[in-house]
N, C-alpha and C positions, 0 to 999 in steps of 0.2 A: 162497717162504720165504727162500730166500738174497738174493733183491733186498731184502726187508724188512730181513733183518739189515744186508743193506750201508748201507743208509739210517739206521738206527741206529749204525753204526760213524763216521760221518762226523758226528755229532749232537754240538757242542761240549758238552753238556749231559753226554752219555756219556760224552765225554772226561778231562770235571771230574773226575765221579764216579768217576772210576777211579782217579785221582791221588787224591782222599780217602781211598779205602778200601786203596789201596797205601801212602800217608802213616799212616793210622792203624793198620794193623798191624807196621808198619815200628815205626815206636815203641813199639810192644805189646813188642817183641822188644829194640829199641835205644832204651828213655825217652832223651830229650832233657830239656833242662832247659824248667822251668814257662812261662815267657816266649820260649820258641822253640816251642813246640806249640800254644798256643794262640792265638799272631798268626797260626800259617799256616792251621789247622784255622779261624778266623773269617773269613779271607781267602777258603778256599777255599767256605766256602757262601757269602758271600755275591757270589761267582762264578754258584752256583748259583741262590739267590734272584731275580738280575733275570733270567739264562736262562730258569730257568721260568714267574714272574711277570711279565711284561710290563705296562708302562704301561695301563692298561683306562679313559683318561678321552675318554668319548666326543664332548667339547665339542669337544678337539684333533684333527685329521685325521691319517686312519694316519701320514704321512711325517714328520711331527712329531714322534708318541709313537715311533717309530723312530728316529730321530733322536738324543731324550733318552735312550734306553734304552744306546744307544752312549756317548753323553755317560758316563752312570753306570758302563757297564764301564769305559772309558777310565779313569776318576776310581777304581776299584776297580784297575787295574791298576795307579796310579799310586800309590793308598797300601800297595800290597804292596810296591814296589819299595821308598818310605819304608821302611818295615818289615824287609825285609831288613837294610837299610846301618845300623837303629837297633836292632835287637835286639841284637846282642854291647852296645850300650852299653846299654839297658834292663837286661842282666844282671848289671853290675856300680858304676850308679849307685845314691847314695844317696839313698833319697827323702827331701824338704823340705830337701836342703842342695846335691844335684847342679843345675847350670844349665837351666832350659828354655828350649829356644832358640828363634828365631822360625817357624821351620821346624816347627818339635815343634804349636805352636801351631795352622798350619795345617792343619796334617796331625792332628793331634786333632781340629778342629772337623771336617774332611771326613769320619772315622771314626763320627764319632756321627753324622752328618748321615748318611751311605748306610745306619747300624743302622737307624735312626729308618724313615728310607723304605721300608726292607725289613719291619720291625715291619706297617709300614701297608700293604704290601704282601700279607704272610702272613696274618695274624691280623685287620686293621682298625684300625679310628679307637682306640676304648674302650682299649685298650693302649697306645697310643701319646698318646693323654691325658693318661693317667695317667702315665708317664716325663716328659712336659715341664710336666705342674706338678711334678715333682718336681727337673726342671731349671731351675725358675724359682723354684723354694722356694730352692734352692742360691744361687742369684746377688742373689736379690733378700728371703732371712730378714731380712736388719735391716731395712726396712721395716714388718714383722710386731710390733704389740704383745702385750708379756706372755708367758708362760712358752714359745709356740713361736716366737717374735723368737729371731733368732741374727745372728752376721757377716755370713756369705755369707763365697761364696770369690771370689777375683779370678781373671783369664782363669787367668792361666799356672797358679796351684795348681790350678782346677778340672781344666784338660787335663792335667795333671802324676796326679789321682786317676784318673781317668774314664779316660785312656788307655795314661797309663807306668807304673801298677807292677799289682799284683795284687790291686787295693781296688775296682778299677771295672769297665768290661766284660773284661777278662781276667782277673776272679777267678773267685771260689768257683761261678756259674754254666755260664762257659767251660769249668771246669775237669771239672765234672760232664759235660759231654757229650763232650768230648774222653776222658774215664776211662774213660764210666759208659754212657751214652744210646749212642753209636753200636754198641757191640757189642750191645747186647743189641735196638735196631733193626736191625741186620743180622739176627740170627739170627731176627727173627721175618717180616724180609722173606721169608729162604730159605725157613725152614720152612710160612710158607703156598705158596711156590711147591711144595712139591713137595707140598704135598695133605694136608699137619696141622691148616691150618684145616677144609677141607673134613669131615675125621677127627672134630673133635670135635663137629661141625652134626649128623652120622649119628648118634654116639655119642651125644648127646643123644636125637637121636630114638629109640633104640629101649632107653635106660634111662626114658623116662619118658614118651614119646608117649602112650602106650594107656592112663594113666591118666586122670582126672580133668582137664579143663582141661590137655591135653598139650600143647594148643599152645603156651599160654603157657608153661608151663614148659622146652617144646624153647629158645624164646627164652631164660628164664633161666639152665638148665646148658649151654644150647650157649656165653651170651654169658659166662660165669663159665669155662669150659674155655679159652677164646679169650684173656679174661683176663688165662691163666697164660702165655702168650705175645705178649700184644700191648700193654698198660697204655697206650692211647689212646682213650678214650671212643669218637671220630668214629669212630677205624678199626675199630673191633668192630662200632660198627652198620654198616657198610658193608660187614663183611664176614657177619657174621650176619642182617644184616636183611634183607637182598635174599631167602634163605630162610623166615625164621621170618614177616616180617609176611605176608608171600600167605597163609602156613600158617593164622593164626591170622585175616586177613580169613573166609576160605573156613571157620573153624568157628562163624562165627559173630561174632565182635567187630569192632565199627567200627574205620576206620583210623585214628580217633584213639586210641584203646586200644590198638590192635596197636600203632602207632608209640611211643604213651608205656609200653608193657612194656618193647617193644626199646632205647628211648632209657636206664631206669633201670636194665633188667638191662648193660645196657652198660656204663654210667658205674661200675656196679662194679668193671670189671676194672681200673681205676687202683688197689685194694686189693687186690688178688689178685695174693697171690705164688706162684711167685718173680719174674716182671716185674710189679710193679708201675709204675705211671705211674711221669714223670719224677718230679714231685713227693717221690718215694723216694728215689729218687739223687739229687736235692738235698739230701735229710734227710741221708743218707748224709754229704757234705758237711758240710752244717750242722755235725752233731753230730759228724763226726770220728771216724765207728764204719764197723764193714764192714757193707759192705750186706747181707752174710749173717744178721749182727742185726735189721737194716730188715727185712728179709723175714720171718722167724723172728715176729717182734714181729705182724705183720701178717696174719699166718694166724686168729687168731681175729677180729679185727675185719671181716674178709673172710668168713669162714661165716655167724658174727650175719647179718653184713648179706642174704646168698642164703639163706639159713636164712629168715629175716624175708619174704624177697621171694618163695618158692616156698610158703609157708604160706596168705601173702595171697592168692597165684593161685588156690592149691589151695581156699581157703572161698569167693574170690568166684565161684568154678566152680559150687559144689554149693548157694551162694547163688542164681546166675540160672541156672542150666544152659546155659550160653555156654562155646565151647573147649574143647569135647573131640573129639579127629579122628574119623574115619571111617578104616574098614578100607581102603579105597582110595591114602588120604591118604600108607600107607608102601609102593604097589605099587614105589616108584621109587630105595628107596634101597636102596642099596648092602650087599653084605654087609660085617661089620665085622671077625671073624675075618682073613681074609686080607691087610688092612689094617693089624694091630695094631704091625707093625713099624714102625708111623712112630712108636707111643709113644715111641721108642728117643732119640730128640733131646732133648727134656724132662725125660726120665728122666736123663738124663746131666747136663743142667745142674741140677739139683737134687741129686744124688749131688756133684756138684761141688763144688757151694755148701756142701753138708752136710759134705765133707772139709776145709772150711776153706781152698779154691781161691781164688785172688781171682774177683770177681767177670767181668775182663774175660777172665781165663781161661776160666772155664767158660763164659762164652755163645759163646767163639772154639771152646772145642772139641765144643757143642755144634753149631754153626753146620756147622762141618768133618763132624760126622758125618750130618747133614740130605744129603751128596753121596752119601756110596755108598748110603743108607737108599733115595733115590729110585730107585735100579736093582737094588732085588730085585724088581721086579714094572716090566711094561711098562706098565702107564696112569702110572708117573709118572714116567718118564725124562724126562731134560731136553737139553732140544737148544740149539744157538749163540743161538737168538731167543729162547729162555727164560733163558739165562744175561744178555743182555744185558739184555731185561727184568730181571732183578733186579736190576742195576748201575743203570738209571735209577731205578727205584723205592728204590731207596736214598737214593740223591743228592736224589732229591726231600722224601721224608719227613723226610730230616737237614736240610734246607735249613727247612723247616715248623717241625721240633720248635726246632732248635738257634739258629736267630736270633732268637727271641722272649726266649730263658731268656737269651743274652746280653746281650739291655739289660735286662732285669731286674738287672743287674748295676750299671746306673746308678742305680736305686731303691736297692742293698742300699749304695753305697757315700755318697751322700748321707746315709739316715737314721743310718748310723754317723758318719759326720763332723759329722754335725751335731747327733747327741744327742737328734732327735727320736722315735728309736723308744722311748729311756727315758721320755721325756717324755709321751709318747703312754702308754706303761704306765702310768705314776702318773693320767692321764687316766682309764684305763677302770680299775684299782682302785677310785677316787673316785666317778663312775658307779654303779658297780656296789655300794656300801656298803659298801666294804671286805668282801665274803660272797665267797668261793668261787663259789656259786652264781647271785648279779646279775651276778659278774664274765665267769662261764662262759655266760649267755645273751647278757652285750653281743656276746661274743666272735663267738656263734652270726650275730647279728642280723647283723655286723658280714663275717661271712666270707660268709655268701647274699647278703649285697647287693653286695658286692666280688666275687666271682665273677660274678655276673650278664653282666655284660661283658666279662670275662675268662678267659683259660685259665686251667686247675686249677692248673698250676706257675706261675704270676703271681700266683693269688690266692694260693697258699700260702706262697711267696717273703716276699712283703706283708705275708699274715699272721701268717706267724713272725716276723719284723722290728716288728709292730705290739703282735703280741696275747702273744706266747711268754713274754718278764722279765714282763707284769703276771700269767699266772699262775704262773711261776715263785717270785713274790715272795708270791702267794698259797698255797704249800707244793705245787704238783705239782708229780710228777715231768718233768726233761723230756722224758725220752722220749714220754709220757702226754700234756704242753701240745703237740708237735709233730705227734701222731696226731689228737687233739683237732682242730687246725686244720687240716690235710690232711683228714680225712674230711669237716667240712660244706664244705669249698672244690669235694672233689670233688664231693659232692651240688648245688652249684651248678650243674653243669653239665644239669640238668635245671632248674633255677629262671627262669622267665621274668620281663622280657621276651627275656634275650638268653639261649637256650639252646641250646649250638654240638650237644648229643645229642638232644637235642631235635628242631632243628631238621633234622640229618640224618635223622634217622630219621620225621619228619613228610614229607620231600619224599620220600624210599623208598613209602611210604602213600597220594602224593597227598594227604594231610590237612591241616590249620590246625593250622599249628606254632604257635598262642597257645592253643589247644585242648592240643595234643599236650604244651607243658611244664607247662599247669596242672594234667592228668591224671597228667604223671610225677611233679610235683612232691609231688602227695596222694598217690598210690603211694609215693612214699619217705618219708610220715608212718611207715609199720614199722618204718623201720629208723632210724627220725630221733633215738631216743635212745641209741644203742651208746656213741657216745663218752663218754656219761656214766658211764657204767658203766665203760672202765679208765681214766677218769681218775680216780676213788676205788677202784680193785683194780688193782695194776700188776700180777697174778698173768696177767691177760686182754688181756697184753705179753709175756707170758713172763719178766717181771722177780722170779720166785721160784720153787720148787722145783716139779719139775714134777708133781706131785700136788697142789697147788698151784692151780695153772694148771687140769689138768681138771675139779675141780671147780668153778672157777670159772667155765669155759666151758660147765660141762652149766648151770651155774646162771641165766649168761645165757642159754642155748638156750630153756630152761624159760620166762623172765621176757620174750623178746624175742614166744614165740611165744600168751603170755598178753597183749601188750599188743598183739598181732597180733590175737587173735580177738574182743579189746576195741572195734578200729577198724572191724575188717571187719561186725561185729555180726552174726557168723553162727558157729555150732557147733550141730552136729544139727537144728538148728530157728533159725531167725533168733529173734537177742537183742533184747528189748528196754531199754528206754535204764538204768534200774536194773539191769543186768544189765551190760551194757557200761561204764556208771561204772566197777561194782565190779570188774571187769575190769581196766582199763586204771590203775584206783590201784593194783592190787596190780601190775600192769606196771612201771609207773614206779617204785615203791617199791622191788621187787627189782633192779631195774634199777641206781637209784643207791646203793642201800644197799652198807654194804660185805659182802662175802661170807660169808657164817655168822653175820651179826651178828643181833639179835633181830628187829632189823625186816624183813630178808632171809625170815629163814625164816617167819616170821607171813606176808607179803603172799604166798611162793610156798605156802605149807599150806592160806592161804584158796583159793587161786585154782585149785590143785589136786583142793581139796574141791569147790570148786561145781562145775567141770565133770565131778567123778565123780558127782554128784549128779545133773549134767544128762544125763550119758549114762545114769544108771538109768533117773530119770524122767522123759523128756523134755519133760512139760508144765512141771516146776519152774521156775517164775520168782521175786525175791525178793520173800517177805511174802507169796505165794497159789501155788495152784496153777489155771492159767487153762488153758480148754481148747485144745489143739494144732490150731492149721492146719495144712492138708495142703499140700505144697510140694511142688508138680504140676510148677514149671520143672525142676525138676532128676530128674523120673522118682521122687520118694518120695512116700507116702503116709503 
């Protein structure tokens, strides 16, 4: 054990990481100004970046890609040192009237150039695509005819946006992860070290195992518990998956089913507060509110959706009788009573947030209390190799999350200078018929295919910059346009062909990840209409009185899981398709309607009434009564 930590200790990788997370709580305590935190906080991942990504191009021979790989720290050391000797003047120049000098210029273009690299390093090509048409829209708009024809900028104003003031990669992106993303990535590093993840995998199983298709649902309350401390798709199914899919193999479901449960219960926990995905703390951002509103706002969008996604488990259980455990299936877990003191972390960031804390307070002093919580009981002390393990995994995961969202920075500072995201708005208005409604499916059409390729915080980035003023202009609210585009951005990430939860959770499986996200993708038809719903009720935002609100959320519960048992076409007796129609209109209708209004309560009274009709008589189908087959898979007669 000690030889391992010494080899760890000496790991420049470790060394980085410790300088970050000592720099970022140093300013937690002593803020620095805007323009000194986040040139060094971008400096130091991507320190990180080529340490842990290395060159992987197998045409080159190792000593090559070794070679280059030095080149690039070299070239990263040399524009920190730039950045040092320019930041006091970055803090007190004026932008479009101070001098760029030709030095600025170089050292700007080397700056994007190592983002770029590391882009394609972290994430891949489809990201980095998309930043250099959007850096070739910049340079070369006046070539473009007609309404998205513009100037362009020349060298010195482009590297003057993009890297000396707070419009380009050291805006409103940088600035989110330097605030927002690294504490509350810390706290959720700790806290699965010392055995919170582990906590809510058990706690799943034994609130919901033994029912009905338990397996599946261990995957969805275990991946929905995880969630509320993790907000990255990939990292929930790698941390729940390794558990739930053997579970759910072994009761029966193929691995592309196991995989595409675990992939969509996953992609959930980017909605699930209080850590929700990054894509929140950009909101955050965006909109210039505390994230304790983000979160608050997010709570019922996040139930719809596992509401929707534990209903569907639960009827296609009793549909095929597939996924339900075996008594054997819980000889191995854990008791959960003696355990319960790790609630104790979560609980505190959430109390936190609810006293109106800042946000990087409370995940700091949740984080803080994740140490002594691990030594009330000896399975979860933590030793020197444990500690350091969490310092790598840190460094790494901030290196993943943090250098993507900052050249997203290049995307936000372009379509702002250049007036193409209004322009783009009046586009999808026109499109769309001037209706609320064409306007809100281009959007839909528009955020699944943009995600495809992309992480959730890129496509949402995009598509608030894209889709947000045209519905804005169309009367939503914005709180309501930005949740709207955040939720189907995040359901991309099950959307094939590129889907990054998906795709984890298909190689967990051994399954055909084109298999696995066309499964998740039809899995997330339950929950595919929520967003329509508070973007006509901002009550199901939290944006009016809170009686308000619960009504409004029992109303969607009601409406989500009518348009649930619509899809699945199964309630006491498999539905036939006139039944399932009138199902899923009274779905949809309650869904969009606004809350109490006539059409509300008509489509949820029908829909209420037929299934009390079908639970009397369960032969009733509409227009006859036809005789009941027996539904032998599921053990009923």
């Amino acid at each position: 054990m000690f030889a391992n930590a010494l080899r760890q200790l000496i790991d420049p990788r470790l060394f980085i990481a410790a300088i970050l997370i000592a720099f970022q709580y140093w300013i937690l305590l002593h803020p620095q100004q805007p323009l000194f935190e986040r040139p060094v906080h971008l400096i130091l991942l991507l320190f990180l970046v080529f340490l842990w990504f290395p060159l992987q191009t197998p045409k080159l021979p190792a000593p090559v890609r070794h070679v280059i790989d030095l080149a690039v720290l070299v070239i990263v050391l040399a524009v920190a040192v730039y950045l040092w000797f320019a930041i006091p003047r970055f803090e007190t120049r004026i932008d479009n009237v101070s001098p760029v000098f030709w030095w600025d210029v170089l050292f700007g273009i080397l700056l994007v150039g190592l983002l770029l690299e590391a882009v394609r390093r972290t994430v891949g090509w489809m990201l980095l695509g998309v930043i250099i048409a959007f850096l070739l829209y910049g340079a070369f708009g006046y070539v473009l005819p007609g309404v998205f024809g513009f100037r362009g900028f020349g060298l010195e104003e482009y590297v003057e946006i993009l890297t000396m003031t707070t419009s380009g990669i050291l805006g409103v992106t940088t600035e989110t992860s330097v605030n927002f993303v690294f504490y509350f990535v810390a706290f959720g590093v700790v806290y699965s070290a010392v055995g919170g993840g582990q906590l809510f995998i058990d706690l799943a199983m034994r609130l919901v195992g033994t029912s009905r298709g338990g397996s599946a649902k261990v995957a969805i309350v275990g991946s929905s518990l995880m969630g509320t401390i993790s907000g990255s798709a990939v990292a929930n199914v790698t941390a729940t998956g390794v558990f739930s899919i053997p579970l759910m193999r072994r009761s029966g479901l193929s691995g592309e089913q196991a995989a595409a449960t675990e992939a969509i219960a996953s992609t959930g926990g980017q909605l699930m507060p209080p850590v929700m995905g990054v894509a929140a703390f950009v909101m955050a951002e965006l909109l210039g509110a505390p994230y304790q509103s983000i979160a608050l706002a997010g709570v019922i969008p996040a139930l719809a959706y596992y509401v929707a996604l534990y209903i569907g488990a639960d009827l296609e259980a009793r549909k095929t009788g597939l996924g339900t455990l075996a008594r054997e299936d819980f000889k191995d877990t854990p008791a959960i009573w003696p355990r319960l003191h790790l609630l104790l972390p979560p609980i505190v960031l959430i109390v936190m947030l609810f006293l109106d804390t800042s946000a990087q307070l409370a995940a700091t002093y949740a984080t803080l209390i994740c140490f002594p919580t691990a030594f009330i009981r000896r399975e979860n002390y933590l030793g020197l190799d444990d500690l350091l393990k969490m310092v790598r995994n840190l460094g790494r995961q901030m290196a993943e999350i943090a250098i993507p969202i900052a050249a997203i920075g290049i995307i936000i500072a372009i379509a702002i200078q250049s007036n193409v995201a209004l322009k783009f708005a009046s586009g999808v208005i026109s499109a769309g018929g001037g209706t609320i409604f064409g306007s809100l499916l281009l959007v839909v059409i528009g955020c699944i295919i943009m995600g495809m390729g992309l992480p959730t915080v890129a496509a949402y980035i995009i598509g608030a910059i894209l889709y947000v003023p045209a519905l804005r202009e169309l009367g939503v609210p914005i709180l309501g346009a930005h949740f709207f585009v955040m939720y189907y951005c995040v359901l991309s990430m099950v959307t094939p062909p590129v889907a990054l939860a998906s795709y984890a959770a298909a190689g967990l499986a051994g399954a055909s990840p084109m298999k696995t996200g066309l499964i998740a993708f039809r899995m997330s038809f339950v929950a595919f209409l929520v967003p329509f719903a508070f973007v006509m009720d901002p009550a199901l935002l939290f944006q009016a009185a809170v009686l308000d609100s619960v009504v409004s959320c029992a109303g969607l519960l009601i409406s989500t899981a009518v348009w649930a048992i619509g899809l699945t076409g199964y309630c006491m007796r498999p539905l036939g398709w006139g039944d399932r129609v009138l199902l899923m209109l009274c779905g949809i209708v309650a869904i969009v309607a606004p809350t109490v209004s006539m059409w509300w309560l008509v489509s949820i009274g029908v829909a209420v009434l037929f299934l009390l009709i079908n639970w009397r008589y369960p032969r009733f189908t509409l227009g006859q009564l036809a005789p009941r087959k027996p539904v032998t898979q599921a053990g009923e007669t």
